[in-house]
C-alpha positions as CSV (number, residue, x, y, z in Angstrom):
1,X,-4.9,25.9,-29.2
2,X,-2.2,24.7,-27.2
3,X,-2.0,25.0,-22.9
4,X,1.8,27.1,-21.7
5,X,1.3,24.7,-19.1
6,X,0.5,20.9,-18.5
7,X,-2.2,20.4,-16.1
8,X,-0.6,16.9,-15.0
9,X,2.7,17.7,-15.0
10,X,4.7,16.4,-11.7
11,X,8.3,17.1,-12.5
12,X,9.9,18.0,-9.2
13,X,7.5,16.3,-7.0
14,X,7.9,13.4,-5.0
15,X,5.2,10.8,-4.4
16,X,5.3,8.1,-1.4
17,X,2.4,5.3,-2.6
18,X,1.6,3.0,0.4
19,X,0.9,-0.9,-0.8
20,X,2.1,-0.4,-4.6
21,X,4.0,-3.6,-5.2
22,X,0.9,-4.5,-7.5
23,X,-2.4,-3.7,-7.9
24,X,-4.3,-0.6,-7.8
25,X,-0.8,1.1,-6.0
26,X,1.8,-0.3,-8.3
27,X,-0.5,1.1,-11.4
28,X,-0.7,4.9,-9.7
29,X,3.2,4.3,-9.5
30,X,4.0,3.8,-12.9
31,X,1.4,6.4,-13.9
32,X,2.9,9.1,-11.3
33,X,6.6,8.7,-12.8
34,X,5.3,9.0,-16.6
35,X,4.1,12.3,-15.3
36,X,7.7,12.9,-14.2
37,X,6.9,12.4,-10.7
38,X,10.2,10.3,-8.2
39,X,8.2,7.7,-6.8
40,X,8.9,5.9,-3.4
41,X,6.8,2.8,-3.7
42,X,5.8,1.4,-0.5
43,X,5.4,-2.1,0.8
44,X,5.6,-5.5,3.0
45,X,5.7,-7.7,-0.4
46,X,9.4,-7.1,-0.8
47,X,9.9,-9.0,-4.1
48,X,7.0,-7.3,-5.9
49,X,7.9,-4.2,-4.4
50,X,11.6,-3.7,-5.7
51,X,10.0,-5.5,-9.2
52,X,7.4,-2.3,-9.5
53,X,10.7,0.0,-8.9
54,X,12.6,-1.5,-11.2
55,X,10.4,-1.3,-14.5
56,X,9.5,2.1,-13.6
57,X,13.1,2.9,-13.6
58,X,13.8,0.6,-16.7
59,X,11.0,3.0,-18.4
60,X,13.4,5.7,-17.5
61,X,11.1,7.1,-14.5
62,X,12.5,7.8,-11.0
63,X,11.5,5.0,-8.2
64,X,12.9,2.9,-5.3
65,X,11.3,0.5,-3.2
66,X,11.5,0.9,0.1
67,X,9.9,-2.4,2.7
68,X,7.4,-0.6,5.1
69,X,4.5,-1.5,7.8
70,X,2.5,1.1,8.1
71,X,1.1,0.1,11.4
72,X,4.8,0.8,12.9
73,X,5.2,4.7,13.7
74,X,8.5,4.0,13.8
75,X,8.9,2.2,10.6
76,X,6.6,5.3,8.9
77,X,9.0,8.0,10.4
78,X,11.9,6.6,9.5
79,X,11.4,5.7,6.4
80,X,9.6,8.6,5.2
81,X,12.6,10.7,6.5
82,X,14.5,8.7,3.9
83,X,12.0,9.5,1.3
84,X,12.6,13.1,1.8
85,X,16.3,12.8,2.2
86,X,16.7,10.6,-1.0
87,X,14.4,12.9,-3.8
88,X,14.6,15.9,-1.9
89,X,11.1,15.8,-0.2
90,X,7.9,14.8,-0.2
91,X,4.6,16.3,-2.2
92,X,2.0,13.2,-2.5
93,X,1.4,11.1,-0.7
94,X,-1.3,8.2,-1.9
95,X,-2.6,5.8,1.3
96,X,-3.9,2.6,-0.7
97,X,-2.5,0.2,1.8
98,X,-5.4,-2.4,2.3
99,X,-6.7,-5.2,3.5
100,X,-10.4,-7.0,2.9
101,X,-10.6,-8.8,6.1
102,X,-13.2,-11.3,6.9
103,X,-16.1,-11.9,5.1
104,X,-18.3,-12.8,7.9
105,X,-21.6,-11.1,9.8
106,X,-20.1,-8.7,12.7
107,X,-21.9,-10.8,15.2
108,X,-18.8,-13.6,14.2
109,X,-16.0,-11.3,14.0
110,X,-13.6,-11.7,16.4
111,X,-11.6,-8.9,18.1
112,X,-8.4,-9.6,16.5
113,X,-9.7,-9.9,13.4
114,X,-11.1,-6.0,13.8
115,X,-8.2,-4.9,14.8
116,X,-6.4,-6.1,12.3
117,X,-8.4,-4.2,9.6
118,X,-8.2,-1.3,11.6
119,X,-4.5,-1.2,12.1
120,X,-3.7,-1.5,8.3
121,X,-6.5,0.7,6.9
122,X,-7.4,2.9,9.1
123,X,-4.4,3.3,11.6
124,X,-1.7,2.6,8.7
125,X,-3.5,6.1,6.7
126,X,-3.0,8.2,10.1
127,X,0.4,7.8,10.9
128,X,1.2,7.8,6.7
129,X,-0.3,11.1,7.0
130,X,0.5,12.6,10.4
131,X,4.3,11.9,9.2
132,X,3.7,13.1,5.7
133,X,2.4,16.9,7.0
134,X,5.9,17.9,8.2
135,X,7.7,17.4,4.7
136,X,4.3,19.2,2.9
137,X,4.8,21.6,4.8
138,X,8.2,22.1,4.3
139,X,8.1,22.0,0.4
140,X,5.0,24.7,0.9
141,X,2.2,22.2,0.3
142,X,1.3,19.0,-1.3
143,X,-1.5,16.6,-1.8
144,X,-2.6,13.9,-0.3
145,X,-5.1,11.0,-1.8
146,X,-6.8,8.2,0.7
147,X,-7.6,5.0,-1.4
148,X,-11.4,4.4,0.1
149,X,-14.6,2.1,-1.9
150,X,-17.5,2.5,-3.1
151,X,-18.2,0.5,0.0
152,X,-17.0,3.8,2.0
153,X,-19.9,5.7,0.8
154,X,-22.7,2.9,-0.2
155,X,-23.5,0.1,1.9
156,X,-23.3,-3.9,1.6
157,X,-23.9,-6.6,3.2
158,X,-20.5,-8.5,3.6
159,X,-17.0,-7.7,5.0
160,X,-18.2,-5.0,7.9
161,X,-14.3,-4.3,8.9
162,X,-13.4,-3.7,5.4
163,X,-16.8,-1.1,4.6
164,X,-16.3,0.6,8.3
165,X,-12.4,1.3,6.8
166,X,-13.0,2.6,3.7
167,X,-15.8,5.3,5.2
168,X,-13.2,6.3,8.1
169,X,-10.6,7.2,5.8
170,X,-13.1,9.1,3.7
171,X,-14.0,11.0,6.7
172,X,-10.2,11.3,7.7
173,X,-9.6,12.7,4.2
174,X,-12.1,15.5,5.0
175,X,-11.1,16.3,8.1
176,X,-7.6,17.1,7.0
177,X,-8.7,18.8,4.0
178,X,-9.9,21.5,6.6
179,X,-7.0,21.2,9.0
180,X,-4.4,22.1,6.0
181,X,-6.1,23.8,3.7
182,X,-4.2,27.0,4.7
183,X,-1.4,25.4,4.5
184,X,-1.5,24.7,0.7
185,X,-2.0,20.4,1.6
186,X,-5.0,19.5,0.0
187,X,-6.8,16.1,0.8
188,X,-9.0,14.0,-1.3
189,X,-10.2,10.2,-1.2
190,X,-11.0,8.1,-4.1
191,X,-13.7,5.3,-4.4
192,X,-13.1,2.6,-6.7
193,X,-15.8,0.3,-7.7
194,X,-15.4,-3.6,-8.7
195,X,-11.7,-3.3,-9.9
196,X,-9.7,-6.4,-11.4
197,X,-7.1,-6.5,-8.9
198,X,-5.3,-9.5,-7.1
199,X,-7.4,-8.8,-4.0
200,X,-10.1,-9.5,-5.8
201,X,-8.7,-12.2,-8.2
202,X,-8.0,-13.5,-4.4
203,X,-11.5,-13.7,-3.6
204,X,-12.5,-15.2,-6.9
205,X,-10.3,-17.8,-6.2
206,X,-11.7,-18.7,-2.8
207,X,-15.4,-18.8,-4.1
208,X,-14.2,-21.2,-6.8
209,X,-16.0,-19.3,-9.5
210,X,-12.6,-17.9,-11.4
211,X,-13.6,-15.6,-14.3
212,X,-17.4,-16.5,-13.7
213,X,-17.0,-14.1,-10.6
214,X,-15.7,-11.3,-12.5
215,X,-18.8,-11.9,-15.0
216,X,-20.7,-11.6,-12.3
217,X,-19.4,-8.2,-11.0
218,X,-19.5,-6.7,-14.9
219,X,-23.2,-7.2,-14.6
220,X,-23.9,-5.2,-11.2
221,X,-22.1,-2.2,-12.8
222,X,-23.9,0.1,-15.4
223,X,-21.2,0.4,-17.5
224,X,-21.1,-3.3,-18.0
225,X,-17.4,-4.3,-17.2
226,X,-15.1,-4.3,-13.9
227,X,-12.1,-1.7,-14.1
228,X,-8.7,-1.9,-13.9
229,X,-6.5,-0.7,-12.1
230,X,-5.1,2.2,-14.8
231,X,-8.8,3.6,-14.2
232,X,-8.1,4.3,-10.9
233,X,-4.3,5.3,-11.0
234,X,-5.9,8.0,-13.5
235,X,-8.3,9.4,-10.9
236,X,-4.8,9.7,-8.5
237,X,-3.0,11.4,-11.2
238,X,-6.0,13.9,-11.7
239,X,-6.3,14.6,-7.8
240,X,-2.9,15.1,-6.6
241,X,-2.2,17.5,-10.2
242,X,-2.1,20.8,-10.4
243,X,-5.8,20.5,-12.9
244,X,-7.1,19.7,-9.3
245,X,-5.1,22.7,-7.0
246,X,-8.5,24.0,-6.4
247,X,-9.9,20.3,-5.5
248,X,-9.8,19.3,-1.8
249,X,-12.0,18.0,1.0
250,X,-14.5,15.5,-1.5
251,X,-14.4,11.9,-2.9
252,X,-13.8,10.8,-6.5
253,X,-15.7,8.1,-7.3
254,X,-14.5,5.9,-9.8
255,X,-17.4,2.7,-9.8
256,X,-18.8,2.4,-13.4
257,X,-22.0,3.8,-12.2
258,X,-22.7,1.9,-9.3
259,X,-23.4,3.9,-7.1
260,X,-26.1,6.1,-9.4
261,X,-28.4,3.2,-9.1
């Protein structure tokens, strides 16, 4: 029996993905333009930024790179107004921009260091957003996808910024689901669990434990293996799709079972 219709089908939409020069971002990316989606990949890292674009569009999908804080309101508006001018809108939009922060107890983490979490995480998906609603709601809706944890839903005992990030935009992703709903914007958040990325290749690095960190991950998770980032760009593909127009307001989580335990 064959479907008149594909579920994930997003020719004629335009994606913005925030911090998808590599990683987790730069996976959804590619995935998002093999679904036919124009892509606007998003980024400070300028090199691996226009690199992402590039084999996308050497694939023969639609995607430019565009160099963006999203801190800056100023950089967001303007930038997303050249999303939108460019592709002829703007659908999705994906906030994955990160960072870990310290890995310290709260009682030594300073002020600046907060803040700096904050700003990117948790600031950075609020101003993505607020800017993104005007072009949603000129192209009569859209989706929109905030890149959380595992961490935003279960606890642990290390990188407190990082954890109090990942929940707010959770929360934030709910909130906005309500706010829009009528307006045909629908608003998810995603948890990843222990995902081979180079944030945490990063950290491997620093602990000087290479691939016997990664070994050490694959046994905290049921499934017995850390992800990659194709596993989560998968989860995006699902949630900003028309097989999830009746999905909005709740969290995917994408952990290998961790958080069953």
């Amino acid at each position: 029996m064959e479907y008149p219709y594909d579920l994930f089908d997003l020719r004629g939409k335009v994606a913005a993905i925030t911090g998808s020069a590599r990683g987790i971002g730069a996976e959804t990316a590619r995935v998002l333009a093999a679904a036919g989606a124009k892509v606007a990949v998003l980024d400070v890292l300028e090199a691996d930024g226009h690199a992402t674009a590039e084999a996308i569009c050497a694939q023969g999908g639609q995607a430019a790179f565009w160099k963006l804080d999203v801190t800056s309101e100023d950089d967001v508006s303007r930038v997303f107004d050249q999303i939108a001018a460019r592709f002829g809108g703007l659908g999705i939009l994906v906030n994955n921009a990160g960072i870990e922060g310290p890995n310290d107890p709260t009682h030594q983490i300073t002020l600046a260091q907060w803040e700096r979490v904050m700003a990117v995480n948790v600031t950075g998906t609020f101003l993505c957003t607020k800017h993104a609603i005007a072009h949603m709601e000129r192209a009569g809706g859209g989706a929109i996808v905030n890149v959380s944890s595992m961490y935003g839903i279960a606890a642990g005992p290390d990188v407190p910024p990082y954890h109090a990030a990942k929940a707010a935009v959770r929360m934030m992703a709910k909130t906005d689901a309500m706010l829009y709903a009528t307006k045909g914007i629908r608003a998810n958040s995603v948890h990843p669990g222990y995902i081979r990325t180079p944030m945490v290749e990063h950290v491997a690095q620093t602990m000087g434990q290479g691939e016997g960190f990664f070994d050490y991950l694959a046994g905290l998770t049921p499934i017995g293996k850390v992800g990659q980032p194709r596993d989560i760009a998968a989860g995006i593909l699902y949630l900003v799709s028309d097989a999830a127009r009746y999905v909005t307001g709740t969290e995917l989580v994408i952990d290998g079972g961790y958080t069953a335990r």
